[in-house]
Predicted model as a PDB file, atoms N, CA, C, CB and O in Angstrom, pLDDT in the B-factor column:
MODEL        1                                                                  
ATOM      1  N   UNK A   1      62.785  66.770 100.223  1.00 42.00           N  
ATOM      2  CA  UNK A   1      63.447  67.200  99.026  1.00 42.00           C  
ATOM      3  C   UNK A   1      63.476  66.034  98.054  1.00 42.00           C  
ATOM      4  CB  UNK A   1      64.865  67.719  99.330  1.00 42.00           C  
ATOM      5  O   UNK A   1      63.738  64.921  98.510  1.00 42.00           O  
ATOM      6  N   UNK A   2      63.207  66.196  96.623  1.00 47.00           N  
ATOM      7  CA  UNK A   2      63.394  65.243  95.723  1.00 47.00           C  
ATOM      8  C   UNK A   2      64.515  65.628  94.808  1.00 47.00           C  
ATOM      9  CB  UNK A   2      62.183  64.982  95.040  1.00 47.00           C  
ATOM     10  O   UNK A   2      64.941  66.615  94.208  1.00 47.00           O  
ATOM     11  N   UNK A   3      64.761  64.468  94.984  1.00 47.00           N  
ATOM     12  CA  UNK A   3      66.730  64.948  94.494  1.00 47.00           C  
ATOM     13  C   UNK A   3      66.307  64.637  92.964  1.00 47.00           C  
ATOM     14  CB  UNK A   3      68.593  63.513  95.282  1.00 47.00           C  
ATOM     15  O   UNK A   3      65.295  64.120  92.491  1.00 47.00           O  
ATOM     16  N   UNK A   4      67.791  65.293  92.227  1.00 49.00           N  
ATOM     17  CA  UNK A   4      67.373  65.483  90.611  1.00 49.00           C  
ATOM     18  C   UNK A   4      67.752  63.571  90.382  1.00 49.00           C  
ATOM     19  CB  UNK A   4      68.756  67.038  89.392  1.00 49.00           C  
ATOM     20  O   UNK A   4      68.205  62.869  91.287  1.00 49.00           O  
ATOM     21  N   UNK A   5      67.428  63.084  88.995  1.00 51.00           N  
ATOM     22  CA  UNK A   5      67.456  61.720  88.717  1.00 51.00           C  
ATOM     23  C   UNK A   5      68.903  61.647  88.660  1.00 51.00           C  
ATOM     24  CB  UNK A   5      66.657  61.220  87.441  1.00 51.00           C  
ATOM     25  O   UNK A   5      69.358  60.510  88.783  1.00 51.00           O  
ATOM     26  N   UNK A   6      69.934  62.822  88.464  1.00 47.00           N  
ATOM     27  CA  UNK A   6      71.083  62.319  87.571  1.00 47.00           C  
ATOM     28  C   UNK A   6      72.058  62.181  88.769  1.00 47.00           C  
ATOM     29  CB  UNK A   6      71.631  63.416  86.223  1.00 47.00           C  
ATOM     30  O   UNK A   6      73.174  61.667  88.698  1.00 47.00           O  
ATOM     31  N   UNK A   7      71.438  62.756  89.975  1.00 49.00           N  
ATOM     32  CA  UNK A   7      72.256  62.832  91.471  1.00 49.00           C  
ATOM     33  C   UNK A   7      71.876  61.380  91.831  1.00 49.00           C  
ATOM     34  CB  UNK A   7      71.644  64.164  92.802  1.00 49.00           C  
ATOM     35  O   UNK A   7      72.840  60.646  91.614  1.00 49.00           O  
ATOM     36  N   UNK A   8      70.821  60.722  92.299  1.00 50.00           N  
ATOM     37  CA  UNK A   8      69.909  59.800  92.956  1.00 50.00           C  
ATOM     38  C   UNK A   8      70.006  58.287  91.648  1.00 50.00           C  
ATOM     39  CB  UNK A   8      68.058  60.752  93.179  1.00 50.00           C  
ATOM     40  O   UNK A   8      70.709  57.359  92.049  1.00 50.00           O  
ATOM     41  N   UNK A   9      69.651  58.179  90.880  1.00 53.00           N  
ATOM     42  CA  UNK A   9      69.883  57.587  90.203  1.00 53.00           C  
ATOM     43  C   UNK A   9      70.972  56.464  89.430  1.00 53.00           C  
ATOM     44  CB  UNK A   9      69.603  58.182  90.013  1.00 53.00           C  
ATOM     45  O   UNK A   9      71.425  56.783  88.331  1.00 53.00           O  
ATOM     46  N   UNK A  10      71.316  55.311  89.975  1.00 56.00           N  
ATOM     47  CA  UNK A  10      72.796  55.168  89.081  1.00 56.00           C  
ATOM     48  C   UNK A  10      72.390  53.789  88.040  1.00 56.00           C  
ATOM     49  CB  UNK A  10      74.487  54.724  90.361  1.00 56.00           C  
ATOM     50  O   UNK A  10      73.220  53.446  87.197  1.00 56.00           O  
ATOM     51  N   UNK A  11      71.134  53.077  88.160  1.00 65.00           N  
ATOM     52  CA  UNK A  11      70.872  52.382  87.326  1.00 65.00           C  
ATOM     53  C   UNK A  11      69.321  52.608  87.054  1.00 65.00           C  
ATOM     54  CB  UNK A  11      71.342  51.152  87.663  1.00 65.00           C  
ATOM     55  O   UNK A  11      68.450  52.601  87.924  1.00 65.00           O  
ATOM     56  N   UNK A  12      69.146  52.797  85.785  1.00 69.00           N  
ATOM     57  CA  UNK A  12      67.254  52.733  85.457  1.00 69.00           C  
ATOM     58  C   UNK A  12      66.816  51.569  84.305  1.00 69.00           C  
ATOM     59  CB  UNK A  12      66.596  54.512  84.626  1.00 69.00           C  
ATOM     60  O   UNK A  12      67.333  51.847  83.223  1.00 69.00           O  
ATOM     61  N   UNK A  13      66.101  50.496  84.265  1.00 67.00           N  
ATOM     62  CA  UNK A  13      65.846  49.682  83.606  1.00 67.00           C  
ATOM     63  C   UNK A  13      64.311  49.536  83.565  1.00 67.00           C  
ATOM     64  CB  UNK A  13      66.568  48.715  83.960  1.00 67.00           C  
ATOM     65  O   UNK A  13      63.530  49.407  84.508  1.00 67.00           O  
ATOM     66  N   UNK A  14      64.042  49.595  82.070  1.00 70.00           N  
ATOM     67  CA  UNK A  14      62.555  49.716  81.922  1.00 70.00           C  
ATOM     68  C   UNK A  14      62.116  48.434  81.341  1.00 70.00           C  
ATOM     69  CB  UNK A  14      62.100  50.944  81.010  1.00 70.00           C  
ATOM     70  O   UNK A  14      62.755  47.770  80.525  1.00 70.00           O  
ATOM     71  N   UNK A  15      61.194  48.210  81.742  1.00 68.00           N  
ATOM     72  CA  UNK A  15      60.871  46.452  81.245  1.00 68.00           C  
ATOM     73  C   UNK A  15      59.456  46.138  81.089  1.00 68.00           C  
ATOM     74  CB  UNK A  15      61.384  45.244  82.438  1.00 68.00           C  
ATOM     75  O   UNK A  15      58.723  45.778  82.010  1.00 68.00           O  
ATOM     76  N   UNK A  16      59.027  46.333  79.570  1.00 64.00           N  
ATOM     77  CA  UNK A  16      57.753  46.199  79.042  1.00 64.00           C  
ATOM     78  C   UNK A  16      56.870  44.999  79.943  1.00 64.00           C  
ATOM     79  CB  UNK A  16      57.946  45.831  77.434  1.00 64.00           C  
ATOM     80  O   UNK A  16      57.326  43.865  79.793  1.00 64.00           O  
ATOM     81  N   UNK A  17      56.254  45.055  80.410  1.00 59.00           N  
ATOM     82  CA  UNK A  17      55.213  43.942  80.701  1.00 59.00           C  
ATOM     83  C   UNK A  17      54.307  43.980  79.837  1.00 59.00           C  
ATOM     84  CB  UNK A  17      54.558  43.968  81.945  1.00 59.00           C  
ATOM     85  O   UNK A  17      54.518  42.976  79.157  1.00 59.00           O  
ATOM     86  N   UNK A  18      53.366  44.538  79.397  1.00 62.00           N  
ATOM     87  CA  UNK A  18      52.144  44.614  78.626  1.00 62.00           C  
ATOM     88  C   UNK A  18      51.835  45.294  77.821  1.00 62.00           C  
ATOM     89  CB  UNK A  18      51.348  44.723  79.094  1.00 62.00           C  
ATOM     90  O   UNK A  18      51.694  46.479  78.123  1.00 62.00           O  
ATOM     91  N   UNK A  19      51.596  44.886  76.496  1.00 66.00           N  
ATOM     92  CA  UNK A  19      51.496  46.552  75.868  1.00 66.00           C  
ATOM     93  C   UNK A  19      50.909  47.794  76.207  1.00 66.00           C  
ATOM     94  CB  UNK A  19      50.971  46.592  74.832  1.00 66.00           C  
ATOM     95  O   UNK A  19      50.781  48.601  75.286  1.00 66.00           O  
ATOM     96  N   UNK A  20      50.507  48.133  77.402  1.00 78.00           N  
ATOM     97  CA  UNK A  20      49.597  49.361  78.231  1.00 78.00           C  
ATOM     98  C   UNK A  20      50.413  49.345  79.123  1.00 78.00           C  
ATOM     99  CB  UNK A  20      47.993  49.200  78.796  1.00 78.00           C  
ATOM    100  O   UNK A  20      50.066  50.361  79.725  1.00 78.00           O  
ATOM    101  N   UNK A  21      51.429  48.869  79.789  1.00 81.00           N  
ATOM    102  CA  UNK A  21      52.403  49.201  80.914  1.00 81.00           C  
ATOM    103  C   UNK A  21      53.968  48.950  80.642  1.00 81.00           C  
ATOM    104  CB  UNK A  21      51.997  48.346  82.145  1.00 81.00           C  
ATOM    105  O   UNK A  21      54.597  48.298  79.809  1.00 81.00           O  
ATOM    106  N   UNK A  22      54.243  49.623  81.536  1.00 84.00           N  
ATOM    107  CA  UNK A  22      55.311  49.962  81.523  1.00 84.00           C  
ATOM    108  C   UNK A  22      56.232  49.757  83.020  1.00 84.00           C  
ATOM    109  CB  UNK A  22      55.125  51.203  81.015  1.00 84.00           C  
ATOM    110  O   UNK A  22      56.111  50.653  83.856  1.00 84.00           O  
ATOM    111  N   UNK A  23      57.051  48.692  83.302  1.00 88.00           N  
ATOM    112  CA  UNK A  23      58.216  48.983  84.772  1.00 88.00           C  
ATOM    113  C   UNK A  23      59.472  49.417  84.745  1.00 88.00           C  
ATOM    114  CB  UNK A  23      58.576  47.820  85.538  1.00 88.00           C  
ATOM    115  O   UNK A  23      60.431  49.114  84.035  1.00 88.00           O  
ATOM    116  N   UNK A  24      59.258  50.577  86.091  1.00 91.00           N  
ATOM    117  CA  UNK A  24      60.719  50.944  86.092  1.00 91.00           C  
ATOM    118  C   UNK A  24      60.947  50.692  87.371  1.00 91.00           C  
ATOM    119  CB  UNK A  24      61.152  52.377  85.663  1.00 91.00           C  
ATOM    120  O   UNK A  24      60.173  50.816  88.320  1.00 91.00           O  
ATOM    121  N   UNK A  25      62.606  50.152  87.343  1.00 92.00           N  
ATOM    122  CA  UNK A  25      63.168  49.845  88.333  1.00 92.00           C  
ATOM    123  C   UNK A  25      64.397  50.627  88.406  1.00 92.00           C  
ATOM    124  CB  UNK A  25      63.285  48.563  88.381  1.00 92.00           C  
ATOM    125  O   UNK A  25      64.865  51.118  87.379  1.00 92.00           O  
ATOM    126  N   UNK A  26      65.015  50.795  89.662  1.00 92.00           N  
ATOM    127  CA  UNK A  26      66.164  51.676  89.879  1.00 92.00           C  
ATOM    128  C   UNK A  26      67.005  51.414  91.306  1.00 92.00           C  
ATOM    129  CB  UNK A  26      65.597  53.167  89.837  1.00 92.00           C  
ATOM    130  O   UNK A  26      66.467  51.221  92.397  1.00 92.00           O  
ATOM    131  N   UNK A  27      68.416  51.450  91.055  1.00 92.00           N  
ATOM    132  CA  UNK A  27      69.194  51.365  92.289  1.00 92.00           C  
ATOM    133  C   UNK A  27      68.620  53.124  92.632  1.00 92.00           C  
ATOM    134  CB  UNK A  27      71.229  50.933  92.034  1.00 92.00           C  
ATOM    135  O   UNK A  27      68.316  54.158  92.037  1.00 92.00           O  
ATOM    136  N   UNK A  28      68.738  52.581  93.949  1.00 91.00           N  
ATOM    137  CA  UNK A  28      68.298  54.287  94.464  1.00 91.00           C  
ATOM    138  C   UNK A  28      69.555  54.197  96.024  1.00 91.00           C  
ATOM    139  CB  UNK A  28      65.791  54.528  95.141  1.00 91.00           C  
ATOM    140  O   UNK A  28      69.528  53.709  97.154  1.00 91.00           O  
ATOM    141  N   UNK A  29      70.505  54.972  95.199  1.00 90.00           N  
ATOM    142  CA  UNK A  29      72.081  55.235  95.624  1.00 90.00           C  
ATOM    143  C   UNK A  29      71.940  57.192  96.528  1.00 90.00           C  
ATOM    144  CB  UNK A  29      73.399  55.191  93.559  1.00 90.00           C  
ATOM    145  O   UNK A  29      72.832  58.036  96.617  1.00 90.00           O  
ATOM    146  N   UNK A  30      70.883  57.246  96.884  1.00 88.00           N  
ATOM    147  CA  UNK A  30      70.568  58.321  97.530  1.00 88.00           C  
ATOM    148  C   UNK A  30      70.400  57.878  98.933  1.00 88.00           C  
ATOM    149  CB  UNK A  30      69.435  58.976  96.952  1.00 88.00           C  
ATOM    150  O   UNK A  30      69.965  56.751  99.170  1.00 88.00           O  
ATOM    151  N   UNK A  31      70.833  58.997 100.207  1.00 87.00           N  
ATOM    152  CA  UNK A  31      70.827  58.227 101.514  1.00 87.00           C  
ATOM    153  C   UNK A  31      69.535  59.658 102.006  1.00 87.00           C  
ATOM    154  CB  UNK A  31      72.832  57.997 102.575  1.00 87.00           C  
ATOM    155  O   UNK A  31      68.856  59.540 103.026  1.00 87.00           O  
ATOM    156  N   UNK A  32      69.458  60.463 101.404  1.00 89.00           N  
ATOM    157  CA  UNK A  32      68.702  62.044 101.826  1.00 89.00           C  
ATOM    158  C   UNK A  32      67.384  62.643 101.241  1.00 89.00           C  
ATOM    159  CB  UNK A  32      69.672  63.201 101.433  1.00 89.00           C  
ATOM    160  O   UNK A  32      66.736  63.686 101.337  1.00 89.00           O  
ATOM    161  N   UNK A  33      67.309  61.246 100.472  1.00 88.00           N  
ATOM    162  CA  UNK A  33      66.404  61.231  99.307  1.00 88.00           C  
ATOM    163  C   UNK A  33      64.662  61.891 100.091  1.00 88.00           C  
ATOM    164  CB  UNK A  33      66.391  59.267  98.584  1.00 88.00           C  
ATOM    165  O   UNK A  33      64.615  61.737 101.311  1.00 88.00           O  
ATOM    166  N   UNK A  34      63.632  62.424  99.568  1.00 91.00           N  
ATOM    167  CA  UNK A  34      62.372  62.237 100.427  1.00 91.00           C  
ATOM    168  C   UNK A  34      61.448  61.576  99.609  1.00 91.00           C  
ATOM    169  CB  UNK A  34      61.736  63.551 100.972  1.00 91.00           C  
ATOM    170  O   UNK A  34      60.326  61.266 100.012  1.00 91.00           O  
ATOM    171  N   UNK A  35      62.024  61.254  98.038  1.00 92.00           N  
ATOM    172  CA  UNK A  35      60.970  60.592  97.232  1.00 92.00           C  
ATOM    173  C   UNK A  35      61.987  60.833  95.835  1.00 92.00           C  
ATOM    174  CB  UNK A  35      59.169  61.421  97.284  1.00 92.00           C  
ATOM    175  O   UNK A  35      63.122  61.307  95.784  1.00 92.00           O  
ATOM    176  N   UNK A  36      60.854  60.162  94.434  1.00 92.00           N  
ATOM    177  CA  UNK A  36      61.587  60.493  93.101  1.00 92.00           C  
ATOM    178  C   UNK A  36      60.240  60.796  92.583  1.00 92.00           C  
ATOM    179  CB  UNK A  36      62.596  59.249  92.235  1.00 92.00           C  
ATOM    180  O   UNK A  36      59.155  60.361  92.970  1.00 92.00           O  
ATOM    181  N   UNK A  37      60.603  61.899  91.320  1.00 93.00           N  
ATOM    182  CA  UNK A  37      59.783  62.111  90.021  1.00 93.00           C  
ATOM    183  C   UNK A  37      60.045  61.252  89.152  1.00 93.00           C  
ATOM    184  CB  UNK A  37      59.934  63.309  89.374  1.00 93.00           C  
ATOM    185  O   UNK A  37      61.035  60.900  88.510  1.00 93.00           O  
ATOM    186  N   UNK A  38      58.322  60.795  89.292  1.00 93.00           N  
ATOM    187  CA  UNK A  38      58.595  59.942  87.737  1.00 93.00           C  
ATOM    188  C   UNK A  38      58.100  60.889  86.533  1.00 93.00           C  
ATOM    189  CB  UNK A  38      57.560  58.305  87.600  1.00 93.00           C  
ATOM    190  O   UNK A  38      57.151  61.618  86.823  1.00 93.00           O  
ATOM    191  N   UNK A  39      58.565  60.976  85.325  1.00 92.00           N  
ATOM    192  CA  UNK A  39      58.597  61.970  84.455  1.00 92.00           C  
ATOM    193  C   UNK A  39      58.438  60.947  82.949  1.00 92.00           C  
ATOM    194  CB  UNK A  39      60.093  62.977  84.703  1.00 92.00           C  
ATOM    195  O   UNK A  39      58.550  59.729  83.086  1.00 92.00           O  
ATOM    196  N   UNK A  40      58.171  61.546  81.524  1.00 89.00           N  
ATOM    197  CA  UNK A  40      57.884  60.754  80.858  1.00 89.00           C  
ATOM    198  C   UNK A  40      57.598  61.838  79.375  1.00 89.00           C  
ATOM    199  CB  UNK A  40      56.770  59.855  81.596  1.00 89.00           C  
ATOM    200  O   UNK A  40      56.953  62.863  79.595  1.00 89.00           O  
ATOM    201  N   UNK A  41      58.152  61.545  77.718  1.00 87.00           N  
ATOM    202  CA  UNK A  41      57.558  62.680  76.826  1.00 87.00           C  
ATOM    203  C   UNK A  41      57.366  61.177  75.910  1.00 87.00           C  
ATOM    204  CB  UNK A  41      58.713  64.355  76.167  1.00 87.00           C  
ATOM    205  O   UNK A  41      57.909  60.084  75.750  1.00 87.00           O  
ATOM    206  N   UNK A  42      56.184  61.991  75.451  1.00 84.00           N  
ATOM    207  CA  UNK A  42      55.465  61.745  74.283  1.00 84.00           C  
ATOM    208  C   UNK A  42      56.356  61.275  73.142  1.00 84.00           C  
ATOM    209  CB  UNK A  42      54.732  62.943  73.913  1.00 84.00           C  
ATOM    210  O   UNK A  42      55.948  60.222  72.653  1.00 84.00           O  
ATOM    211  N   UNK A  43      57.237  61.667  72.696  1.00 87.00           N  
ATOM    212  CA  UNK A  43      58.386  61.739  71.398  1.00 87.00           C  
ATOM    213  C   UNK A  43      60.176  61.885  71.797  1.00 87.00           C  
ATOM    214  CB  UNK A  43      57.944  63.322  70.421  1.00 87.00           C  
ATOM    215  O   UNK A  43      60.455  62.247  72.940  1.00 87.00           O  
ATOM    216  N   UNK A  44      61.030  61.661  71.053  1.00 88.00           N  
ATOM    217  CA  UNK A  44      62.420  61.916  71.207  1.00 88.00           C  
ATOM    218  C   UNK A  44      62.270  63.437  71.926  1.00 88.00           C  
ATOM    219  CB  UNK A  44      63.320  61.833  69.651  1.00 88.00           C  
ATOM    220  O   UNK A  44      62.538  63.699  73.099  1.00 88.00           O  
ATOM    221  N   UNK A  45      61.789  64.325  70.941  1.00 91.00           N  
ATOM    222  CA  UNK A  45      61.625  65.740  70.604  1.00 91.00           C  
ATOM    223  C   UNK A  45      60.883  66.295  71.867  1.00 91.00           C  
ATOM    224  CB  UNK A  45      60.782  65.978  69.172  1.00 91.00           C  
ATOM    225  O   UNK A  45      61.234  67.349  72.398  1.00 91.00           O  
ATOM    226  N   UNK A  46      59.743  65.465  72.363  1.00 91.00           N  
ATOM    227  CA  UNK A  46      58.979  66.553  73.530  1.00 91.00           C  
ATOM    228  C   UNK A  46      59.321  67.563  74.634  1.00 91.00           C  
ATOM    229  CB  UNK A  46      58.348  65.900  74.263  1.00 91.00           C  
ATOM    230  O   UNK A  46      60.316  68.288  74.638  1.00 91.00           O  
ATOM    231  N   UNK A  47      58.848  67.539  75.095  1.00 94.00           N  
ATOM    232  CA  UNK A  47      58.751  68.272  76.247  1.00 94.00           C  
ATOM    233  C   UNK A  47      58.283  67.182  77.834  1.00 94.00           C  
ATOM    234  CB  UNK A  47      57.539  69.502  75.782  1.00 94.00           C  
ATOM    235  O   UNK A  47      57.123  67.022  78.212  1.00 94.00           O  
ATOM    236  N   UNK A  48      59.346  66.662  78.420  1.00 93.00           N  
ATOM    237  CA  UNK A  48      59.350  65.797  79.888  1.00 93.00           C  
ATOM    238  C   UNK A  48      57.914  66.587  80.708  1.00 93.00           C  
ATOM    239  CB  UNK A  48      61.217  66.107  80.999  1.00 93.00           C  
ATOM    240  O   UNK A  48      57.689  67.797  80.661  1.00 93.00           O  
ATOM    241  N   UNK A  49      57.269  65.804  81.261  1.00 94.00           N  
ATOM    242  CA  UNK A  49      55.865  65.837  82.158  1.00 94.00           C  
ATOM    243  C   UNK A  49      56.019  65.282  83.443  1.00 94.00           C  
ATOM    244  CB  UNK A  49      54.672  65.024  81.521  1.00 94.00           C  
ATOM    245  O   UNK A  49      56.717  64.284  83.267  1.00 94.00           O  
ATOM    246  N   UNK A  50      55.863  65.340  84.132  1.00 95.00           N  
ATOM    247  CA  UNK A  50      55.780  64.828  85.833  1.00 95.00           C  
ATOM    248  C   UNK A  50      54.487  63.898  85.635  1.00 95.00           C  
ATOM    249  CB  UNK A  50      55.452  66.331  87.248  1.00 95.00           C  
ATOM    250  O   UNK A  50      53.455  64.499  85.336  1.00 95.00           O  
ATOM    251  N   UNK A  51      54.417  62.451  85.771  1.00 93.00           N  
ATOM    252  CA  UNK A  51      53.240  61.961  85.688  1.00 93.00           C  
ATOM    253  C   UNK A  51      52.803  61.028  87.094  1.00 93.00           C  
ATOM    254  CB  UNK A  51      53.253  61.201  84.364  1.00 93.00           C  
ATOM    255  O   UNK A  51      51.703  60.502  87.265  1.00 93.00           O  
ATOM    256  N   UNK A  52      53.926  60.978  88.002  1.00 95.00           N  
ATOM    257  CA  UNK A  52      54.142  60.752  89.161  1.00 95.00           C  
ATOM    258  C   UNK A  52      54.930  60.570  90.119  1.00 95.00           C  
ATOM    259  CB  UNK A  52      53.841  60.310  89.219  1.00 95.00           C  
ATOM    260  O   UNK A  52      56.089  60.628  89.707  1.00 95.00           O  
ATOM    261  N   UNK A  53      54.851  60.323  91.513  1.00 95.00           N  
ATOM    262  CA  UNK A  53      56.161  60.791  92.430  1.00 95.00           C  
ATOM    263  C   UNK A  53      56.007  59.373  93.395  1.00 95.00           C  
ATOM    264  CB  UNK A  53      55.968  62.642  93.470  1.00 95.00           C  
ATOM    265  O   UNK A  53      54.958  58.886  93.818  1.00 95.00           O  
ATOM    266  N   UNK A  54      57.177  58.964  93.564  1.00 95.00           N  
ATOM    267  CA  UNK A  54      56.881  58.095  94.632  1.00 95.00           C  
ATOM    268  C   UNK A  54      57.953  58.482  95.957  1.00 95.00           C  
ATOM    269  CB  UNK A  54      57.045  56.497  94.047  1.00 95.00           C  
ATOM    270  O   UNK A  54      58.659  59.490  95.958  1.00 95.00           O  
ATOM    271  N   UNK A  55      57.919  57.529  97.000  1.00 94.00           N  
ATOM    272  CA  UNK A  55      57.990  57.633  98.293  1.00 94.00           C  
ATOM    273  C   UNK A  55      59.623  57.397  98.640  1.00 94.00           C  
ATOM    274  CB  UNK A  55      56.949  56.604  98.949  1.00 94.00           C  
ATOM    275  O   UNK A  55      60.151  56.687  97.785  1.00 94.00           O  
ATOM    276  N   UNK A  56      60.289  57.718  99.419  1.00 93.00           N  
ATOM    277  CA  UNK A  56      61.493  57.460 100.311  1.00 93.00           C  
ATOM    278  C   UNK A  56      61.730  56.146 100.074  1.00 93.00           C  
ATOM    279  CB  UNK A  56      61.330  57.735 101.832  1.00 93.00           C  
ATOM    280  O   UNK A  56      60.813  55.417 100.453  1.00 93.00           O  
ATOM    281  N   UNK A  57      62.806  55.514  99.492  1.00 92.00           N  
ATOM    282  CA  UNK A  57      63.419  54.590  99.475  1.00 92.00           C  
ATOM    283  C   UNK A  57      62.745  53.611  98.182  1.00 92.00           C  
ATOM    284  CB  UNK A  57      63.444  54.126 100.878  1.00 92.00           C  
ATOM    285  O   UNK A  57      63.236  52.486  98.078  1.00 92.00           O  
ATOM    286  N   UNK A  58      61.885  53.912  97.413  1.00 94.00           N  
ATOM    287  CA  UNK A  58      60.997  53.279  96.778  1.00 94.00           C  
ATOM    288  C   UNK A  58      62.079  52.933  95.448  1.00 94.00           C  
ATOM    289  CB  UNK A  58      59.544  54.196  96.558  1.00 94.00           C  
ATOM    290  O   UNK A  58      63.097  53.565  95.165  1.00 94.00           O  
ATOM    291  N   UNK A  59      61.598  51.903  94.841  1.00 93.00           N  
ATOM    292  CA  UNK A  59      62.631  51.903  93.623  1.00 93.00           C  
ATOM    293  C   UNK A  59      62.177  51.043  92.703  1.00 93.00           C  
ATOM    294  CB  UNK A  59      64.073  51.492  93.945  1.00 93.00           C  
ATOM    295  O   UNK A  59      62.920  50.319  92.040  1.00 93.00           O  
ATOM    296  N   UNK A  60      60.666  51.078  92.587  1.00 94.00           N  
ATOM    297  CA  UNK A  60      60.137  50.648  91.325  1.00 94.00           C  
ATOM    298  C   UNK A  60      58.923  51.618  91.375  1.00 94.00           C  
ATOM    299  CB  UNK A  60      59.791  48.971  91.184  1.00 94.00           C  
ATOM    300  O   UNK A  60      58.614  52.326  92.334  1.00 94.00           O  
ATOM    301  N   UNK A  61      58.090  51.503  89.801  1.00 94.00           N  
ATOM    302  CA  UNK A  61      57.198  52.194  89.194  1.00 94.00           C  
ATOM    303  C   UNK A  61      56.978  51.391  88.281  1.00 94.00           C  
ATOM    304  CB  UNK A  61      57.463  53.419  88.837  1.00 94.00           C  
ATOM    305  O   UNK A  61      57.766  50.750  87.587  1.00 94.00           O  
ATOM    306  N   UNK A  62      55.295  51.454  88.293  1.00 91.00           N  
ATOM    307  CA  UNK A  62      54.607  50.696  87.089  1.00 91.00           C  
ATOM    308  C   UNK A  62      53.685  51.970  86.621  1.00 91.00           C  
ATOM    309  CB  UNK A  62      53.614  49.116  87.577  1.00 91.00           C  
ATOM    310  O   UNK A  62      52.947  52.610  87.371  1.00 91.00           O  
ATOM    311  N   UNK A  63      53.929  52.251  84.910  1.00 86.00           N  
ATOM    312  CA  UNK A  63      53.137  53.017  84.479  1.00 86.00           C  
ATOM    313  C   UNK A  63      52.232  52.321  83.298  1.00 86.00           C  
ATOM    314  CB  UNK A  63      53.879  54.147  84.147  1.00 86.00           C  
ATOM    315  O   UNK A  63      52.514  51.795  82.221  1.00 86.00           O  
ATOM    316  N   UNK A  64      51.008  52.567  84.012  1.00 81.00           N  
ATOM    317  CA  UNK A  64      49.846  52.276  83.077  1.00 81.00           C  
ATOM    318  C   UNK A  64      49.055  53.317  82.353  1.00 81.00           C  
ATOM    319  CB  UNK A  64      48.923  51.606  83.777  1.00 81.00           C  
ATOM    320  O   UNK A  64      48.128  52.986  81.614  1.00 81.00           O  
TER     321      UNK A  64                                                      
ENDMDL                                                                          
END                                                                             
């Protein structure tokens, strides 16, 4: 089961490395967790996309 961000989630900090990437890091305060969606929109206004999922206990993401 992938729990929603707002259950699992209690800190998210995004931290430019490069202008083509992107890190996210996160306390991951979930004990039942089986993974997280990483998700992401285009604009204020868009529409959220699933652009990847990572693993049980994981608590960073680099998007390139």
């Amino acid at each position: 089961m992938i729990r929603p961000a707002s259950v699992a989630l209690a800190l998210l900090l995004a931290t430019p490395a490069v202008a083509a990437q992107l890190t996210l890091n996160w306390n991951d305060n979930a004990s039942n967790e089986s993974g997280f969606r990483i998700e992401r929109r285009a604009n204020p206004s868009g529409t959220y996309s699933q652009v990847a999922t990572v693993g049980l206990n994981v608590t960073t993401y680099v998007d390139t």
